[in-house]
VEXPA-590299 format. One record per residue (C-alpha): residue in one letter; z, x, y. Coordinates in steps of 0.2 Angstrom, whole numbers, padded with zeros to 4 digits, always signed. Layout:
<tikols>
AZXY/...
</tikols>
This chain:
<tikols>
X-0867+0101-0070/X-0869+0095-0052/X-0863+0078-0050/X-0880+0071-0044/X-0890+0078-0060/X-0877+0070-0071/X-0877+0053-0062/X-0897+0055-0066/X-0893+0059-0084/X-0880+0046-0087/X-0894+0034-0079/X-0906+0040-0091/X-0896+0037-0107/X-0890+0019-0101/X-0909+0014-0099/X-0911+0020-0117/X-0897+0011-0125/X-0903-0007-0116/X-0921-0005-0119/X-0916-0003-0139/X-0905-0018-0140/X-0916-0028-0129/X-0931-0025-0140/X-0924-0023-0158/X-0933-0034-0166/X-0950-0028-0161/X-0957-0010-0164/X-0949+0001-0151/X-0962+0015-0144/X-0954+0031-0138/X-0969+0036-0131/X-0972+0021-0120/X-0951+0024-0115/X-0953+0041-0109/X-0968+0035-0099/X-0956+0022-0092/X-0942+0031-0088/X-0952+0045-0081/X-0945+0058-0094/X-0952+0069-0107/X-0951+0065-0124/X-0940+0081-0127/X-0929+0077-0114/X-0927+0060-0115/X-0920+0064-0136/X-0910+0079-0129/X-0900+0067-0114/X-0897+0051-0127/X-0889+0064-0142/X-0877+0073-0128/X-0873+0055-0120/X-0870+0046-0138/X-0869+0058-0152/X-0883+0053-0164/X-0903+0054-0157/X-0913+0040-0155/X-0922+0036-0170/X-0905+0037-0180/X-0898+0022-0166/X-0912+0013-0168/X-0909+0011-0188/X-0890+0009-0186/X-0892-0006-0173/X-0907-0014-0183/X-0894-0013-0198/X-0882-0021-0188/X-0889-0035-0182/X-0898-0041-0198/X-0880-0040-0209/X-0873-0051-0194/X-0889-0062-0194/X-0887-0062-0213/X-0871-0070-0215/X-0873-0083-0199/X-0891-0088-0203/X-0891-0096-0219/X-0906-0104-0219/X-0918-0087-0213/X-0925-0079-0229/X-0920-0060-0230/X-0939-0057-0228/X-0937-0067-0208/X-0922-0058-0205/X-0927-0039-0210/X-0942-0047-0197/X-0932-0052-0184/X-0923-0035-0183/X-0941-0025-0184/X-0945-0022-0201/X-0960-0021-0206/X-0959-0023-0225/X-0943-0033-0235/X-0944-0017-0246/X-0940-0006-0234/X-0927-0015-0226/X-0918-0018-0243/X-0919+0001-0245/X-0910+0005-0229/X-0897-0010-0230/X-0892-0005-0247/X-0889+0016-0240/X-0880+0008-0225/X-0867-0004-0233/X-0868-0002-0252/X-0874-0019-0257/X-0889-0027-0257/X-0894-0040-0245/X-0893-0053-0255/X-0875-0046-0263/X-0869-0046-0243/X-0877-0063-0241/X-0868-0072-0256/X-0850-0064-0250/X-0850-0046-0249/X-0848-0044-0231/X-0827-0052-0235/X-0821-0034-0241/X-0832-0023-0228/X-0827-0034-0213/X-0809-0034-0220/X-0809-0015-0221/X-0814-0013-0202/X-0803-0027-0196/X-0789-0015-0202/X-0793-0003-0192/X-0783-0012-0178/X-0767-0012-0179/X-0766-0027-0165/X-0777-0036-0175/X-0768-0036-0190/X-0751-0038-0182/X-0762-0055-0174/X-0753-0072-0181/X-0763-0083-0171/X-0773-0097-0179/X-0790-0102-0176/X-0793-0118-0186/X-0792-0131-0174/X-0803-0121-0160/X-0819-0130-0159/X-0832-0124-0145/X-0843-0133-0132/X-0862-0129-0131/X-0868-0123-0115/X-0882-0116-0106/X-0878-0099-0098/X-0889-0090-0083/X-0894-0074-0083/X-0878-0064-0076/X-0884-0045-0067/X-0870-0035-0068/X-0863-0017-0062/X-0855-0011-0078/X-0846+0007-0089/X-0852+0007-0107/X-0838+0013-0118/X-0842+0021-0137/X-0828+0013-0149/X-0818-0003-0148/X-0802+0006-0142/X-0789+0011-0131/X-0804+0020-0119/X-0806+0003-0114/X-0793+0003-0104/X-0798+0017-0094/X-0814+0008-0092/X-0808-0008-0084/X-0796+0005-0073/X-0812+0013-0064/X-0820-0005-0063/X-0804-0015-0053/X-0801+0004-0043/X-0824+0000-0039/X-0820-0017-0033/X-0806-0014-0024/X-0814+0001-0014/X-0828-0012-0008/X-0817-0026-0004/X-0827-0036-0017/X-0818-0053-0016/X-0827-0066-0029/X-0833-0058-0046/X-0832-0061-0063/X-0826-0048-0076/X-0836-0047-0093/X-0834-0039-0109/X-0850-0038-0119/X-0853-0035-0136/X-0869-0024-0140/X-0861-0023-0157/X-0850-0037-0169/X-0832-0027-0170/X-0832-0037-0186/X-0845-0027-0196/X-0848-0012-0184/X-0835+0002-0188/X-0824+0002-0174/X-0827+0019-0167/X-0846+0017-0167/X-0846-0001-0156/X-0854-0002-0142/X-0841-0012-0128/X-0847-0014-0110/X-0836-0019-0096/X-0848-0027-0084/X-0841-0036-0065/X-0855-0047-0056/X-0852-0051-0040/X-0853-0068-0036/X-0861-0065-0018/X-0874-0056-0012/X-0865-0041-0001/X-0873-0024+0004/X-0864-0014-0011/X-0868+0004-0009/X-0875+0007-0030/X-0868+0026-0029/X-0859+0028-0045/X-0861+0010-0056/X-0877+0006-0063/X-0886-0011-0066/X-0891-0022-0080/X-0893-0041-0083/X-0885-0050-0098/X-0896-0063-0105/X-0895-0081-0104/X-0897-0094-0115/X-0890-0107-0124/X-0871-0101-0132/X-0855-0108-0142/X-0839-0107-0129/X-0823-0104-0137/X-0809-0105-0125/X-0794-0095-0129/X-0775-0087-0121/X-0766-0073-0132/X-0763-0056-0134/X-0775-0039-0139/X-0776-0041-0156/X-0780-0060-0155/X-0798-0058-0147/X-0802-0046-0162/X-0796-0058-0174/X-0806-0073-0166/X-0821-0066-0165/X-0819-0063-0185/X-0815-0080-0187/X-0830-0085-0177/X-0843-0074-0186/X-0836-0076-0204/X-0828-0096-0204/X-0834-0107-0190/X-0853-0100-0189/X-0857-0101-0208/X-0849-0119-0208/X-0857-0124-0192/X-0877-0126-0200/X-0881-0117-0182/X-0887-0099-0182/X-0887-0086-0172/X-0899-0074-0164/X-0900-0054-0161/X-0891-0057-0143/X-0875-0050-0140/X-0860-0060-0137/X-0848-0059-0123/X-0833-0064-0117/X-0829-0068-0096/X-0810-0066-0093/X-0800-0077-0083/X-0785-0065-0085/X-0789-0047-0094/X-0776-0040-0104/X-0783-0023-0100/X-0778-0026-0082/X-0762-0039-0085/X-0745-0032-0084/X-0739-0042-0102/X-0755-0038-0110/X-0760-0055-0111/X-0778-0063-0108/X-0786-0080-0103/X-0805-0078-0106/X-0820-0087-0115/X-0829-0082-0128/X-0847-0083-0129/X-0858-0081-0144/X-0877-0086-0143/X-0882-0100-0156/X-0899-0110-0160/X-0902-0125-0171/
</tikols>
C-alpha cells in the first residue's frame, strides 16, 4: 500500500474512533459520518475493522458498555435508567440485556460491588501493577479547570509494552522539528481498571505550547476536552499509575459524593517513564468530575 493511501486510511479510522467517544452518549448515525468524512458507508466499515479489529457497530457497543459500568460505580446517585441514558440507550431493558452479556452480572449486582472481582481480575494482568507497593490513602486532589488542549497524537490498541514505541516516535517527531515547549499527555479513551488490558484504547498526545509552522505530514490532530477535573499529583514507577488510577475509580470517587462524566481522563507528564532512563515518572492525573 503506497505510503500516501495508508496516511489517508489511518486518518480515516482516527476520525471514526473520536467522533464515537465524543458522541457516545447520543445516537451515533453512520450515515451522516460517512457523509462527513467524505467516505462510502462500505469503505468507511472496511477501513475501521483493518485499523482496529472489530467493525463499527461492535465498538460502539463495547465503548457504551464501558463507560456506563465506569459511570455506574462513581455516580451513585444516577439511576441505572439516567445512566444506560447517558451512554445512548434508548430503553433500561435493552441496556440491562447488553450489560449482563458483556460482564456477567447485572447492573445493579456491578453497582452494589460486583465490579471488586472483575477490576481485580484485569488489574492482574499487570505484572508491574501487581508488584506496585505504593499507597494512595493520603493523596487528596485539587479541583481545577482545564482548557481545551489540541494535540498531535499515536493511538495505541492495548495498555502495554507498544506504548513505549509510541512515545519513541513521538520524542524522535519533536526532536525532528526542534519543538522546544510542549507537553506530553497520556489519555485514556478507556478506564484500564475495567477495560481488558489488550482492548484499551491509550493515546500519546504532545501539544505544542507555541504556535510554530509545523509541517502536519505524518501526525494527526485532535482536541482533548476541557472542563472541570480532580488533579492527583503523583512520583513512582510503571505499575504505580495503574495502581492509582484503580485506587481513584474504585476508593476515592465513590467516597467523594462527586461523580463523574463520559470524558476520558488523562494524565500530563512532567517526567515519563516511557522516556526516563530509571523508568520513573512525575505526572498529574486528571479525571473529570461534576457535583
Amino acid at each position: 500500500m503506497k505510503k500516501e493511501t495508508l496516511k489517508k486510511r489511518t486518518k480515516i479510522a482516527n476520525n471514526i474512533m473520536y467522533y464515537i467517544y465524543t458522541h457516545i452518549d447520543t445516537h451515533i448515525d453512520i450515515e451522516e459520518l460517512s457523509r462527513d468524512l467524505s467516505v462510502s458507508k462500505f469503505h468507511m466499515h472496511r477501513i475501521f475493522k483493518e485499523a482496529f479489529g472489530k467493525n463499527i457497530y461492535e465498538n460502539i457497543k463495547s465503548i457504551r458498555l464501558q463507560k456506563a459500568s465506569n459511570l455506574l460505580l462513581t455516580n451513585k446517585f444516577s439511576t441505572i435508567s439516567a445512566i444506560a441514558n447517558m451512554c445512548g440507550y434508548s430503553s433500561q431493558s435493552s441496556f440491562i440485556k447488553a450489560f449482563t452479556e458483556r460482564f456477567e452480572m447485572t447492573p445493579k449486582a456491578w453497582k452494589s460491588g460486583g465490579y471488586k472481582t472483575y477490576s481485580n481480575q484485569i488489574l492482574q494482568q499487570s505484572k508491574t501493577a501487581m508488584e506496585s507497593d505504593a499507597d494512595f490513602s493520603t493523596l487528596t486532589p485539587t479541583i481545577v479547570k482545564m482548557p481545551i488542549f489540541e494535540s498531535y497524537y499515536i493511538r495505541n490498541r492495548g495498555y502495554n509494552v507498544n506504548i513505549k514505541q509510541a512515545w519513541q516516535k513521538l520524542h524522535t517527531w519533536i526532536l525532528n522539528h526542534d519543538i522546544s515547549e510542549y507537553k506530553q499527555i497520556a489519555l485514556f479513551h478507556d478506564n484500564p481498571t475495567i477495560t481488558p488490558l489488550d482492548e484499551c484504547q491509550y493515546i500519546a498526545c504532545v501539544v505544542v505550547e507555541k504556535e510554530e509552522n509545523i509541517p502536519n505530514d505524518r501526525l494527526p490532530k485532535f482536541k482533548i476536552s476541557d472542563g472541570v477535573y480532580a488533579k492527583f499529583d503523583l512520583q513512582g514507577k510503571q505499575g504505580d499509575i495503574l495502581k492509582m488510577i484503580h485506587w481513584v475509580y474504585h476508593e476515592w470517587l465513590p467516597a467523594s459524593e462527586y461523580e463523574t462524566t463520559t470524558k476520558p481522563s488523562y494524565v500530563i507528564y512532567r517526567k515519563n517513564n516511557f522516556l526516563s532512563e530509571d523508568n520513573t515518572f512525575d505526572l498529574s492525573f486528571y479525571v473529570s468530575v461534576k457535583f
